[in-house]
Steps between C-alpha positions, in 0.01 A plus 500: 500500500364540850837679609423782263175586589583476899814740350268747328215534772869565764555782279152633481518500862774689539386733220178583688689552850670757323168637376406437851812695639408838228153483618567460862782781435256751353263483790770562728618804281189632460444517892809680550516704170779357358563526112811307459441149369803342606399601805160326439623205427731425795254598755282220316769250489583605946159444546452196280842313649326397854240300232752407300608152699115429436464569147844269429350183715152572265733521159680182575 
């Protein structure tokens, strides 16, 4: 039972450093006046990737 719910809150935490990645990704495309969301994204997941080693050793 204890498996699942450490398997559900993994998920949620990848789900919100994807949230974490649009929002990041918005602020960047708002600086430079960018529309494109794929865009948006990727610049949030570059900037997120240096953090990313971090938020894996927090997950597991």
């Amino acid at each position: 039972m204890e498996n699942i719910a450490l398997e559900i809150s993994a998920i949620r935490r990848v789900e919100n450093f994807f949230i974490v990645c649009l929002i990041v990704g918005v602020k960047v495309g708002e600086k430079l006046k960018v529309k494109n969301y794929r865009f948006i994204a990727y610049t949030g997941k570059l900037k997120l990737k240096k953090l990313f080693p971090l938020l894996l050793s927090i997950a597991s």
